[in-house]
C-alpha positions as CSV (number, residue, x, y, z in Angstrom):
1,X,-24.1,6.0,-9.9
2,X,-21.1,7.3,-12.7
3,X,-18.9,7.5,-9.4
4,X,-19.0,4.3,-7.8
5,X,-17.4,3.1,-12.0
6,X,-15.3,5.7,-11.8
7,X,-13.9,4.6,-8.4
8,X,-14.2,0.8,-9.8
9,X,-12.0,1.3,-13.1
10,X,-9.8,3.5,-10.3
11,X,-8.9,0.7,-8.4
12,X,-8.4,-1.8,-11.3
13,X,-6.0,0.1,-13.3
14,X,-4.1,1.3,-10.1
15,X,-3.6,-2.3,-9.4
16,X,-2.3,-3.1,-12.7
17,X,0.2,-0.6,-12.1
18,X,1.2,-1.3,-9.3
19,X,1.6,-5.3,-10.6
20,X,3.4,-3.6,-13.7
21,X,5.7,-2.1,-10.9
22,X,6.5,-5.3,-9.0
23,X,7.1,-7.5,-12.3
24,X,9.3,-4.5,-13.4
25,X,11.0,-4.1,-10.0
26,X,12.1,-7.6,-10.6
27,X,13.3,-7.6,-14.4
28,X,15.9,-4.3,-12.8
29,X,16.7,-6.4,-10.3
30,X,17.8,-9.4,-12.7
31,X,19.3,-7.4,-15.4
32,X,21.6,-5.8,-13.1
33,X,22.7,-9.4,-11.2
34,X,23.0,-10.8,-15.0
35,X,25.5,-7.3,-15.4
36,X,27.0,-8.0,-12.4
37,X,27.9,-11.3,-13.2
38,X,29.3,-11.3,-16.8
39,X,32.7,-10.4,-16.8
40,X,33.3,-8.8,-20.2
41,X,31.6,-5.5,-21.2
42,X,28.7,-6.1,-23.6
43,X,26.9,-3.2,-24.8
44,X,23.2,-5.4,-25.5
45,X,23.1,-6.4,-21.7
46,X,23.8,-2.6,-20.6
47,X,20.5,-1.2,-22.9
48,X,18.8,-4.1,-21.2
49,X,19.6,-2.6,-17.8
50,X,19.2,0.8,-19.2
51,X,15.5,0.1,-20.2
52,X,14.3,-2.3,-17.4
53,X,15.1,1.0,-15.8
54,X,13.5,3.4,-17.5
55,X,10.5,1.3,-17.8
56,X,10.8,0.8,-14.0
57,X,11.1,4.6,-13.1
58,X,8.4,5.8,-15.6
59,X,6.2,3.5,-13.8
60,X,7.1,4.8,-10.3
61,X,6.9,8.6,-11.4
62,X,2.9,7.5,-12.9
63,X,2.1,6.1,-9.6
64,X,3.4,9.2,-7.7
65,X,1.0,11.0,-9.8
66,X,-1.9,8.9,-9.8
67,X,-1.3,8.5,-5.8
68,X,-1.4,5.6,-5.7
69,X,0.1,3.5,-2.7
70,X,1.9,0.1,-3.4
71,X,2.0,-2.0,-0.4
């Protein structure tokens, strides 16, 4: 009976992840075109990239752990 919530609240946080992934996937994704783009050098867009990154890989490394598989 305690297994079948355990296996329940599993699934729905491993899902949220793996959304959390995907929406942080795409905010990389955008801050580095946005870098791309912008000819001068401006230090608030490069943290931008710099966290969407971090964000993005700490993420990645929590799903590695967790096992989980994002399709």
């Amino acid at each position: 009976m305690f297994f079948r919530s355990k296996r329940k609240l599993k699934k729905e946080f491993d899902d949220k992840l793996v959304s959390l992934i995907k929406e942080t996937k795409e905010d990389l994704q955008q801050a580095k075109l946005i870098e791309e783009l912008l000819d001068d050098y401006d230090l608030e867009l490069i943290a931008q990239r710099k966290a969407a990154e971090s964000i993005h890989f700490y993420l990645f490394k929590e799903a590695r752990i967790r096992k989980v598989l994002i399709k």
